[in-house]
N, C-alpha and C positions, 0 to 999 in steps of 0.2 A: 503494500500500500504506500511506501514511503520509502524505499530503501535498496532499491539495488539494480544495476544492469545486467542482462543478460548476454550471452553468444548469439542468438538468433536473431537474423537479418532476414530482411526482406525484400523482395525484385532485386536479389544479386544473381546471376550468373557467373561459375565456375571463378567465384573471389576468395582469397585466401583470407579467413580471418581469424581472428584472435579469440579462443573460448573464453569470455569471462562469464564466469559461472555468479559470484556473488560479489558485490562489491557494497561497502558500505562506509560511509562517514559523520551518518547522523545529525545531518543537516536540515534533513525534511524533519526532525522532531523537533521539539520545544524542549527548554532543560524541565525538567520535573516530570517527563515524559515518563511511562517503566519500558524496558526494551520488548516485553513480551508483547505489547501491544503490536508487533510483528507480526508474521505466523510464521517466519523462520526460527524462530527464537522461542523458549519455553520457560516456565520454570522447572525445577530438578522433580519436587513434588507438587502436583497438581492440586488446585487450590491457594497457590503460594502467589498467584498473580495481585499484582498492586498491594502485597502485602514485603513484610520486610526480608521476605524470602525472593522478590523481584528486585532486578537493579533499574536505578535510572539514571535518565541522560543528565549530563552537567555539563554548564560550560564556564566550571571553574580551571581547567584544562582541555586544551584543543591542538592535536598536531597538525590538523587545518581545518579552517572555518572556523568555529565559535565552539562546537559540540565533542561531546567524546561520551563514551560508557562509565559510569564509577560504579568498580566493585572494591569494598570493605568488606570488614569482618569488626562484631561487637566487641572480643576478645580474642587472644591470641591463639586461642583451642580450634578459632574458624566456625562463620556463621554467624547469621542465617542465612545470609544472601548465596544463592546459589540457581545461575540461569545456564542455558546450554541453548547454542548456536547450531543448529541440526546442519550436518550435508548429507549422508546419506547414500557415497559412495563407496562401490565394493569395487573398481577396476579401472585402469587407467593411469594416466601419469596426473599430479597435479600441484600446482605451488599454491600453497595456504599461507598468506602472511597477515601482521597486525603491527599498527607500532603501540608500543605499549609505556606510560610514562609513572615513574615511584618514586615519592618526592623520598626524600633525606631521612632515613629514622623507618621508613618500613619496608614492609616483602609483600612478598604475591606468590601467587599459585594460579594453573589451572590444568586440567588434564583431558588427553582426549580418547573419547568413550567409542566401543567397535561399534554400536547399535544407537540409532535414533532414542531407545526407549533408556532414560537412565540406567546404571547400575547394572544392566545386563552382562557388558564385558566392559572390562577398562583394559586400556591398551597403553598408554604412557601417562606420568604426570610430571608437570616441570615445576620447578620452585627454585624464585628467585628471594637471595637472602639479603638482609639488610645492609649485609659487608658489600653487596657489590657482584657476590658469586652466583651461578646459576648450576643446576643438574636436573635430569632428566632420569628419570628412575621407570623399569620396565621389569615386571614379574619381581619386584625386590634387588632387582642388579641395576647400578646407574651405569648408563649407555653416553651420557654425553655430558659436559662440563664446559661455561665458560666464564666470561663475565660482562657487566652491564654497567652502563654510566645510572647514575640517582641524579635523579631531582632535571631530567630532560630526554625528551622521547627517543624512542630505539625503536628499530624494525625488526621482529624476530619472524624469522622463514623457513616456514617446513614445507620442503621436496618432497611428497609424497610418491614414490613409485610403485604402484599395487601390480605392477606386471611383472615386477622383479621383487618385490618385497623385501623395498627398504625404505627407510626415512633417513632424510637431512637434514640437520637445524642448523640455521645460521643465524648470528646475530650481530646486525648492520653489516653483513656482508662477509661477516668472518664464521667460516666451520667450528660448531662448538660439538659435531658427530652424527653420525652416521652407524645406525640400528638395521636388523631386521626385523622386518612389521610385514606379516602375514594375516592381518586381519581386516576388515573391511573399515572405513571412515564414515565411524556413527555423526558425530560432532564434538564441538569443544567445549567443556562445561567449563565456565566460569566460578569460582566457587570462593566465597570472602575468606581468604586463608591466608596464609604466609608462609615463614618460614619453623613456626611454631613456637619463636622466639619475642619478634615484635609482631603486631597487628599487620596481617594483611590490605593494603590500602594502595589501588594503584588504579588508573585509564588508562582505557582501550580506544583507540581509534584507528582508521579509515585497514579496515580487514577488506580483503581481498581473497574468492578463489578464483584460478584459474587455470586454465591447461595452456603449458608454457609452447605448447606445439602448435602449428596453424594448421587450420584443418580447411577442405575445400567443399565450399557449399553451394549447390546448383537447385535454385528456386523460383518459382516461377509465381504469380501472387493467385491466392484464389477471396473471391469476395465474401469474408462471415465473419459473425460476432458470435458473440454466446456471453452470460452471464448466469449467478451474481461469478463474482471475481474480485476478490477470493471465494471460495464455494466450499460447502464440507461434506458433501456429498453426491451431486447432481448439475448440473448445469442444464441449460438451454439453448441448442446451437440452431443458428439459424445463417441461411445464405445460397448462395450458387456454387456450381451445380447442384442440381436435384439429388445426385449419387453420387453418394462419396466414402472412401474410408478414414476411418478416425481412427489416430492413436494418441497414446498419450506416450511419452517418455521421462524417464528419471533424468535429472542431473547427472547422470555419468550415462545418460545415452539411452537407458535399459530401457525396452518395451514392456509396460506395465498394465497398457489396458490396449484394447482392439477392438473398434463394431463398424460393422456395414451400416450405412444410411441409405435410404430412398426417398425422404423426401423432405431434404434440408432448406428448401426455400419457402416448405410450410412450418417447419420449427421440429427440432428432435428433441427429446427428453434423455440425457445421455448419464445416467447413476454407476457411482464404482466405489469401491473401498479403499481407497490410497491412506496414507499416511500427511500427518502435516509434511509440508514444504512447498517445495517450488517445480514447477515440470513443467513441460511442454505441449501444447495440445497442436498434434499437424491434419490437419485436413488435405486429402490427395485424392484427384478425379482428370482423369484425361489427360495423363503425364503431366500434372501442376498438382503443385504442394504450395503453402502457406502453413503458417507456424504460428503461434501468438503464446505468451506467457501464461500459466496457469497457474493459481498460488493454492492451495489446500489448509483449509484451517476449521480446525471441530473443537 
């Protein structure tokens, strides 16, 4: 509703572009905003929206524009605040990055989960401490180590490779390691913690996924709408041609739903069971495809 660009273009032919899967800088929000008001974005436990288990926007720090995320924590133990950024990928290559800013005096954390649904699989956690140091911990074994400026934003970037299964982290451009990660890219849960020493307390700004490869995309435009959008279950498409096929696709590609239409210029009733996020809805009839953003949110 507020928040991100996509890869999908339209009336290109055979154009090499650039997949940006999510991009965000929280500019379209207000500070006092909660982030979950998204439907990319959750809290850990449900029910926990706009309550002090949700973070929200501030623009008491910004690595551009006005706005950024603040996640704290009430005590050093961590919590309540605990939100989770969903992707929702299992294959492909992909660079996830965020700059992240911790003023003088405390730490951060956050870790990223195999499954959209919390708690299901955890896959790494990173935790940066108040000296300055950073590690990455995987099954109880740390996989990666570096360190960060305090008190001024840093870009920290993970290489995801799910075709080779490994991860990259770098921060501001420097290797702090390289893992093997054999599991799929649920999301990143933000969570108010630290280093378990000082208070957790740091912003998040302008995160970025994307696929660092250019990929070639041949489209031709077909004329339709459909709403609501965002939808939690159902939509209503409507347009030209009469017959058509409809798919829907995940962020990393996957075909997730499929139906015949006959007769889209009197209006389809099109019901599925997706998951929150973000996908794609392509309509294709008479060698033309068009594509337009789908958001999912129940």
């Amino acid at each position: 509703m507020k928040h991100f660009l996509l890869f999908a273009a339209l009336g290109l032919s055979s154009l090499a572009i650039s997949q940006v899967l999510y991009e965000e800088n929280f500019e379209s929000f207000s500070a006092g905003d909660y982030v979950s008001d998204s439907p990319v974005w959750i809290t850990w436990t449900n029910g926990q929206e706009g309550s002090t288990g949700d973070a929200q926007i501030s623009d008491e720090q910004a690595h551009s524009g006005m706005n950024s995320v603040h996640i704290y924590a009430a005590t050093a133990a961590g919590g309540p605040m605990d939100v989770v950024l969903l992707a929702g990928l299992d294959e492909g290559v992909y660079d996830a990055s965020m700059w992240m800013y911790i003023p003088d005096g405390s730490s951060a954390y956050y870790n990223v989960q195999e499954d959209q649904s919390p708690g299901v699989g955890w896959a790494f956690e990173a935790t940066f401490a108040f000296s300055g140091d950073m590690q990455v911990v995987m099954d109880g074994a740390v996989v990666a180590t570096g360190s960060f400026p305090l008190d001024t934003w840093f870009q920290v970037s993970h290489l995801i490779d799910m075709d080779n299964d490994v991860v990259t982290l770098s921060i501001d451009g420097t290797e702090a390691g390289s893992w093997m990660f054999d599991s799929p890219f649920g999301g990143v849960n933000f969570f108010g913690m630290g280093d378990g020493t000082t208070v957790g307390n740091y912003f998040v700004d302008d995160i970025m996924v994307e696929a660092p490869t250019e990929i070639t995309e041949v489209v031709s435009e077909i004329d339709f709408s459909f709403g609501p959008n965002p939808a939690s279950a159902f939509i209503n498409l409507q347009g030209q041609p009469n017959e058509a096929v409809i798919r829907i696709h995940a962020l990393n590609g996957q075909l997730v739903y499929q139906q015949q239409v006959n007769n889209m210029n009197r209006g389809e009733f099109i019901e599925f069971n997706l998951n929150n996020g973000i996908y794609f809805l392509e309509v294709t009839a008479d060698g033309k495809r068009s594509t337009q953003r789908l958001v999912v949110s129940q």
